[in-house]
C-alpha positions in Angstrom: -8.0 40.3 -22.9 -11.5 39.3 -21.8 -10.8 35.8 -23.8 -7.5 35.3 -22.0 -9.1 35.9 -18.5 -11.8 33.7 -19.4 -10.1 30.6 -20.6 -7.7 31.1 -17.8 -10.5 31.0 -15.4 -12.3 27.9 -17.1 -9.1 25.9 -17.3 -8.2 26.6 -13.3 -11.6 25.5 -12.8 -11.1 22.5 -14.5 -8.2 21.8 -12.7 -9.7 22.2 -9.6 -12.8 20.0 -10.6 -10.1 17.1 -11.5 -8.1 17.2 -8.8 -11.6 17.2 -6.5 -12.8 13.9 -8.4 -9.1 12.4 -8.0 -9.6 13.3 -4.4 -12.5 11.8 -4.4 -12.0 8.5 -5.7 -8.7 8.3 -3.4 -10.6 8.9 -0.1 -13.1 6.1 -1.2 -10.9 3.6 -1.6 -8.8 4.6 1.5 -12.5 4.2 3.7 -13.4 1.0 1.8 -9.9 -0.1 3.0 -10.6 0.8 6.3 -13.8 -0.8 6.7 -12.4 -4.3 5.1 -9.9 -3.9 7.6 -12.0 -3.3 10.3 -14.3 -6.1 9.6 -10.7 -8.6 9.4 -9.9 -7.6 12.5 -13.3 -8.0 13.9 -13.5 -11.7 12.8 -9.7 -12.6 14.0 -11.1 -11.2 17.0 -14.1 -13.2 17.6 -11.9 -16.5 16.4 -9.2 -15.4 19.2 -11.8 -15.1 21.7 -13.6 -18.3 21.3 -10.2 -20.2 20.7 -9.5 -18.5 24.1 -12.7 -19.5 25.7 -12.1 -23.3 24.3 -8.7 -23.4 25.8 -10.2 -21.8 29.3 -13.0 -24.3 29.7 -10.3 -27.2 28.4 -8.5 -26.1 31.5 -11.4 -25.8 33.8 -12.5 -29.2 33.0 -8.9 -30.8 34.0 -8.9 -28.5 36.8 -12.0 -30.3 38.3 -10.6 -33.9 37.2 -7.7 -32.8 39.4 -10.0 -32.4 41.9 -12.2 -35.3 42.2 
């Protein structure tokens, strides 16, 4: 009886320990994800903004040849 509660006991351990490392490994890949993402989306960012920027002075400076 005392064998049968025992190995019972390891083994639901064991399951528990292997289903915390699966855990594991699955919630680093889903932040490494994440933090690729983010930096993507940080540099499509930066290239909108200066692409907008480029256009905004492009149209300042035929603004002021209008002008003169």
């Amino acid at each position: 009886m005392k064998e049968t509660l025992i190995l019972i006991l390891t083994s639901r351990v064991t399951w528990i320990a292997i289903e915390l490392i699966i855990a594991g490994v699955l919630l680093f890949f889903v932040v490494k994800n994440s933090k690729r993402n983010k930096a993507l989306k940080a540099e499509i960012d930066k290239k909108t903004s200066a692409y907008q920027y480029q256009e905004l002075d492009e149209m300042l400076k035929n603004k002021k040849r209008g002008n003169r």
